[in-house]
C-alpha positions in Angstrom: 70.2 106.1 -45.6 68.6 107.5 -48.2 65.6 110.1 -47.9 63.6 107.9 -50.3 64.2 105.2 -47.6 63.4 107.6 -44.8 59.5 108.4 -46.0 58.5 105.2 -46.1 58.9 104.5 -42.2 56.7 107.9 -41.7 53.3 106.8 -40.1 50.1 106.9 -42.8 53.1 107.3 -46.1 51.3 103.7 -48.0 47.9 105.1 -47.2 48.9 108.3 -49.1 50.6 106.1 -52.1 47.4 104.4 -52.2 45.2 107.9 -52.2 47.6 109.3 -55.1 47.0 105.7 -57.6 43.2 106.0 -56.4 43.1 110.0 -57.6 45.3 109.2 -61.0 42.9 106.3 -61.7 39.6 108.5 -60.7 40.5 111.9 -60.2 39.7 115.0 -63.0 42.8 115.4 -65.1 43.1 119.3 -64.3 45.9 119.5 -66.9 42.4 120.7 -69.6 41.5 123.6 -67.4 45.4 125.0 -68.5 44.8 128.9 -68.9 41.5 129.3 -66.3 43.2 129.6 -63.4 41.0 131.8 -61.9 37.6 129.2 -62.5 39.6 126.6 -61.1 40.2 128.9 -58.1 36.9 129.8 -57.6 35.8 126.6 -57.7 37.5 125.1 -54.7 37.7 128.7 -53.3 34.4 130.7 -53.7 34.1 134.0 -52.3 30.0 133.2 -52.1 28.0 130.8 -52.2 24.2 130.6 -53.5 22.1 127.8 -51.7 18.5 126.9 -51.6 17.0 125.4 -48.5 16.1 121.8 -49.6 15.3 120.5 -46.0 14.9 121.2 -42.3 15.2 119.0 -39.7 13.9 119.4 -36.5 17.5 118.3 -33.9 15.7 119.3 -30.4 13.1 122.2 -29.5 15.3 125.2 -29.8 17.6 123.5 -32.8 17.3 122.5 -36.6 19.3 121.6 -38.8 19.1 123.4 -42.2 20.2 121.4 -45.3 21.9 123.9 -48.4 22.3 122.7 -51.7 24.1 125.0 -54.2 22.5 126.9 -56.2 24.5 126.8 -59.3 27.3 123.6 -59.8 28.8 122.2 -57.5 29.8 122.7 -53.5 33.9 123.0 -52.9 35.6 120.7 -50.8 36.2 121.2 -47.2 37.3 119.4 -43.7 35.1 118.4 -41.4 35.4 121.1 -38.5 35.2 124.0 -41.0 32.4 126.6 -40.9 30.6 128.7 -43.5 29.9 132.6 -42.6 25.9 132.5 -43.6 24.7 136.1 -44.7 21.0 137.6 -43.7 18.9 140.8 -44.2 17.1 140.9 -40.9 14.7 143.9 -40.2 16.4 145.8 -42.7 20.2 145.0 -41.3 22.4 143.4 -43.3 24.9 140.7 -41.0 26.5 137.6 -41.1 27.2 134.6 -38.6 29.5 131.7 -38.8 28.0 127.6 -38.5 30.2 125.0 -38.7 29.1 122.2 -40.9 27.7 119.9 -39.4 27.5 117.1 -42.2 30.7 115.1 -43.0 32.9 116.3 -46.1 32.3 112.7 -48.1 29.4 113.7 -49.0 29.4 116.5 -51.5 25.9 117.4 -52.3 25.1 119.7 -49.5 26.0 121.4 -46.5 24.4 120.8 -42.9 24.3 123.7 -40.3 23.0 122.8 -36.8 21.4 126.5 -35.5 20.4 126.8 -31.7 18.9 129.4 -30.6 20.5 131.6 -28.4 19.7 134.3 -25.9 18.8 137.6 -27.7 19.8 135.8 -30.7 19.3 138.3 -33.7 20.3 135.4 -36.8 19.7 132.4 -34.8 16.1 133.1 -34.6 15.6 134.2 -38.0 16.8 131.1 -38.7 14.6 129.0 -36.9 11.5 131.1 -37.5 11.5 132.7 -40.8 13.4 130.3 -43.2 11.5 127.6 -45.0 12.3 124.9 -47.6 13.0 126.5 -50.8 13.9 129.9 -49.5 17.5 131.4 -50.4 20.6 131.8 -48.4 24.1 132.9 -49.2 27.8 132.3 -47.9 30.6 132.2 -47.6 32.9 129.5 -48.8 34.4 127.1 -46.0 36.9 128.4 -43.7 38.2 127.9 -40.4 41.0 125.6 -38.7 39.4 123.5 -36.5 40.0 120.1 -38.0 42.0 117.0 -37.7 45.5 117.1 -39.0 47.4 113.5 -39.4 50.7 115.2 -38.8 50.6 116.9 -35.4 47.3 115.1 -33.7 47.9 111.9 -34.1 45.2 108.6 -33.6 43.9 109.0 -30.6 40.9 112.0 -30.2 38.7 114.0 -27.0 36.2 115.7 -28.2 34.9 118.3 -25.2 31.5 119.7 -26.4 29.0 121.3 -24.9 25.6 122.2 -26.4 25.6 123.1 -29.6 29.5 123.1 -30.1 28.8 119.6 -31.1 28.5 120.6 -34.7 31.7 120.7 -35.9 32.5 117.4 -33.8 29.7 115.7 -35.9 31.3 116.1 -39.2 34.3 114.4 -37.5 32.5 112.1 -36.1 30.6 111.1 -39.3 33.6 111.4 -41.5 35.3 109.0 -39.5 32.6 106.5 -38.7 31.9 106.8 -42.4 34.9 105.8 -44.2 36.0 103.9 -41.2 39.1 106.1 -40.4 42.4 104.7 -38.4 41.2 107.2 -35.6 39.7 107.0 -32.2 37.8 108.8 -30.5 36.2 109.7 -27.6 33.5 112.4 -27.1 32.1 113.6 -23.7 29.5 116.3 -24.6 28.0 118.4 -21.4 24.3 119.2 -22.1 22.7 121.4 -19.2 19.3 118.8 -19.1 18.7 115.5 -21.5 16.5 117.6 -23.7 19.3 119.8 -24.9 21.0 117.0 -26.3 21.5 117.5 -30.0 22.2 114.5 -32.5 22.0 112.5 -29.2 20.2 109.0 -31.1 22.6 109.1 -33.6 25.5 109.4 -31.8 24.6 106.7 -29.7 23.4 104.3 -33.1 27.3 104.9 -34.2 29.3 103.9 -31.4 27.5 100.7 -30.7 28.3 100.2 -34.9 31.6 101.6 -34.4 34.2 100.8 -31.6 36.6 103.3 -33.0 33.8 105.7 -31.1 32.9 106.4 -28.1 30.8 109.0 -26.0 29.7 110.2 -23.0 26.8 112.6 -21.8 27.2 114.7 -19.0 24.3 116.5 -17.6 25.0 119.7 -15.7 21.2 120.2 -14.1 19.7 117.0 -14.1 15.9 116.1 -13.8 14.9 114.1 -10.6 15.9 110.5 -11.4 18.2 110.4 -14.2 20.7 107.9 -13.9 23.3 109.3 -16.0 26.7 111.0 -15.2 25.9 114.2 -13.9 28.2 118.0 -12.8 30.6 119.7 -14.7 33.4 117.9 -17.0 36.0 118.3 -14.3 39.7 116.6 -14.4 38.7 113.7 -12.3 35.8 113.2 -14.6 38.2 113.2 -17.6 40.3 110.8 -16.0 37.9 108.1 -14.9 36.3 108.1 -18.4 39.7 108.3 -20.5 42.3 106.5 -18.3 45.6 107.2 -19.6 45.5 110.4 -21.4 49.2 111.3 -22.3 49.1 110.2 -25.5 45.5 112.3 -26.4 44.9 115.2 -28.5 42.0 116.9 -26.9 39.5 119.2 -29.1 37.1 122.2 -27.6 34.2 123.5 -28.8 31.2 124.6 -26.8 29.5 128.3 -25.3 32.3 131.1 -23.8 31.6 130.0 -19.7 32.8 126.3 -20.9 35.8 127.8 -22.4 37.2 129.2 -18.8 36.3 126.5 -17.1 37.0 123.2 -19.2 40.2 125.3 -20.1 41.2 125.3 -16.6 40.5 121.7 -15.9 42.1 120.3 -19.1 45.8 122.1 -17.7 44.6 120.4 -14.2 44.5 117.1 -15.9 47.9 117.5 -17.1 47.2 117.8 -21.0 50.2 121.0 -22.6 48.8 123.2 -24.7 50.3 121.6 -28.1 47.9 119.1 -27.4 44.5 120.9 -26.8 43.1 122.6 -29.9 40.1 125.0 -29.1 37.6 126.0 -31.6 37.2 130.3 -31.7 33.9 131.4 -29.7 33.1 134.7 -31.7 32.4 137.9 -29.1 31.8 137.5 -25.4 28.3 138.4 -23.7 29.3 140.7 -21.5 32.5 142.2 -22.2 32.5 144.5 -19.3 33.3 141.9 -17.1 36.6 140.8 -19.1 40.0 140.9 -17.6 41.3 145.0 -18.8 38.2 146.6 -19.5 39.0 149.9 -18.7 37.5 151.1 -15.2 35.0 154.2 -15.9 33.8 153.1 -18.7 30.2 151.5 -18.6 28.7 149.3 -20.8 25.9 151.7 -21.4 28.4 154.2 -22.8 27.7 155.1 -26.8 30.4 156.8 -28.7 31.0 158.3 -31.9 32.5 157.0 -34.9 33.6 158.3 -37.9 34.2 156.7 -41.3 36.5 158.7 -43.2 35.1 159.3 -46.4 31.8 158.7 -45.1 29.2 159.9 -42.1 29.1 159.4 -38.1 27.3 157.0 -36.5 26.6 155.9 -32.6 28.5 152.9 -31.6 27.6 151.4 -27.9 30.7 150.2 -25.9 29.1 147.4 -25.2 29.0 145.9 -28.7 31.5 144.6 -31.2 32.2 147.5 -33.6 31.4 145.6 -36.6 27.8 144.9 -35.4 27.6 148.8 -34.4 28.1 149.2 -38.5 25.8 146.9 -39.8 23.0 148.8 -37.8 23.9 151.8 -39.4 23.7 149.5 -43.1 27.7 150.0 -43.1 28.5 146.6 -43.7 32.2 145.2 -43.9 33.9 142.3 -45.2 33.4 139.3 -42.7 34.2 135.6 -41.8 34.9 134.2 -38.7 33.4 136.9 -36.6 36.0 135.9 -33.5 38.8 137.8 -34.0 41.1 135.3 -35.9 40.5 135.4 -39.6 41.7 139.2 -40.4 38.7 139.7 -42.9 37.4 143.0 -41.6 40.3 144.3 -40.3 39.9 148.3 -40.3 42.3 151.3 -39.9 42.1 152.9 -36.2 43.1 156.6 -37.1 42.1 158.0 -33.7 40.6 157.1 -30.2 40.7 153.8 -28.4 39.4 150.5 -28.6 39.1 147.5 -25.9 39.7 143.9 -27.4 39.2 140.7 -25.2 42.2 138.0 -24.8 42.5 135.6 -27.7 42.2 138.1 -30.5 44.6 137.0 -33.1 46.0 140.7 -34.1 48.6 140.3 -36.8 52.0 142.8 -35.4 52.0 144.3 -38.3 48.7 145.3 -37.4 49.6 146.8 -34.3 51.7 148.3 -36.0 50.2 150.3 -37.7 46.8 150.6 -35.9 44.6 147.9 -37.7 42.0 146.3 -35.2 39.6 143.5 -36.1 36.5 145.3 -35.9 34.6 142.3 -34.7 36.2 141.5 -31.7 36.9 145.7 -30.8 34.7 147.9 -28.5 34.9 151.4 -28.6 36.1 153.1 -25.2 36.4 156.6 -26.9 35.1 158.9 -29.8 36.5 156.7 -33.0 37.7 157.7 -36.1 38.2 154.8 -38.4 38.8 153.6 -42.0 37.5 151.0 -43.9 
């Protein structure tokens, strides 16, 4: 049999026939952009991105959702489940955190990110207090991997969220409900009271529209009276609400403690590891209590680092070396903040760094003593180049 025979028995091969005469019939004939290459790049790739604040919506009392439009043209293309790394000047610091998008990518004339704020959170309130409509805010362009992908994950979606790691689901969830995607899914989002629930009308508007879409709230400390399914989103609970679940591709996203334990109960349940995808959960809160941080040292410990080339500052062991820079206004390339993207990698010449399980450190790296400076504490006198 023929390979031309073959492809044509490969699940979603007419949809993408039909996607290619829809594109030839509609699409921009790139063919007249022959010789600017690097436009074209930038275009679908940008290395910043200028936005103006055109709204903000108020999602629950500690979260809003800040709508971007670009600045200049138009926005690039990305899949829902991607994230943009926002940059801000805050008391003089110059940093950058990562949002995932929260609108859906078939709409191209802005970007949602959903902020919460967090504990001690140094962007998240600046955020929410001190940006208005109109004001200015830059990014990156979108990056992650995080998102759906026909080949490997096939029809049939969980969606574990908990608080506000329901952003990225909600572009998912919107794309699909949207353009009335061949997917199902099922989302079971753990809120720690009903108040924390973000997008929670909405959600509940589209799956009574859509029965490709389902959800579940589970409420962790619950007021006196609610009715609602209540504890921790155990194995048992993931059985009685999914039934069969062999078939599933499960996605994570949510805060670090949900990680361990959700992580633990999905492998209960029986799900393999090829079949959970987990979204990256940028530096832990307290890093001294991670699995091989080195006895002796304590968290209050503050070290010295070099920059070759450059001056000495203080770094605490306590925090991610990258954020120890940008309080000194040494700022470094950055994206994902969690260890995974490679961005800010930085020469270790001499002295020793701790970095927490699920760090994805190139061996080349290793090699040749690159750490991601995001995800690396200092345990010892530093010298470093960037």
């Amino acid at each position: 049999m023929a390979f031309s025979d073959v492809v044509k028995d490969i699940e979603g091969y007419q949809e993408i026939l039909k996607d290619i005469e829809i594109l030839r019939k509609y699409g921009f004939d790139y063919s007249s952009q022959k010789g600017n290459i690097g436009q074209v790049i930038e275009n679908f790739h940008p290395k910043r991105i200028e936005f103006s604040v055109s709204e903000i919506i108020e999602e629950t009392a500690s979260t809003k959702t800040i709508r971007l439009v670009p600045k200049h043209g138009s926005l690039p293309p990305f899949q829902a489940g991607q994230y943009i790394n926002v940059y801000v000047e805050v008391g003089g610091v110059r940093t950058s955190r990562p949002y995932s998008i929260s609108s859906p990518p078939n709409q191209a004339a802005f970007y949602d990110i959903t902020v919460r704020r967090v504990g001690d959170g140094f962007v998240s309130d600046y955020l929410l207090d001190d940006i208005n409509v109109g004001d200015s805010l830059e990014s990156t362009g979108p990056a992650g991997n995080f998102y759906y992908n026909p080949l490997f994950h096939g029809n049939d979606l969980v969606f574990i969220a908990g608080g506000s790691g329901i952003t990225p689901f909600m572009s998912m969830i919107r794309e699909v409900t949207d353009k009335n995607l061949n997917r199902r899914i099922h989302l079971i989002y753990g809120c720690d009271n009903p108040d924390d629930v973000i997008f929670g009308d909405e959600l509940s508007r589209r799956s009574r529209m859509h029965a490709n879409f389902t959800w579940d709230l589970v409420v962790s400390t619950p007021p006196e009276g609610y009715q609602g399914i209540t504890g921790f989103i155990t194995a048992e609970l993931m059985k009685s609400l999914l039934g069969d679940i062999s078939s599933r591709t499960f996605y994570l996203c949510g805060p670090e403690a949900m990680y361990t334990f959700c992580g633990r109960e999905i492998a209960a349940a029986g799900i393999p590891p090829r079949k959970v995808r987990v979204e990256m959960f940028g530096p832990p809160k307290e890093v001294f209590r991670q699995p091989g941080w080195p006895q002796g040292v304590s968290s209050d410990a503050v070290f010295k680092v070099a920059v070759r080339g450059g001056r000495t500052i203080d770094a605490r062991a306590c925090e991610p070396l990258m954020i120890s820079l940008e309080r000194a206004g040494i700022v470094i390339p950055a994206l994902c903040r969690s260890g995974e993207c490679s961005l800010c990698r930085t020469k270790l010449i001499s002295g020793k760094v701790y970095q927490p399980s699920g760090v994805k450190l190139r061996k080349s790296d290793r090699d040749f003593g690159y750490i991601h400076a995001c995800m690396s504490y200092p345990i010892d006198d530093l010298e470093i180049m960037i």
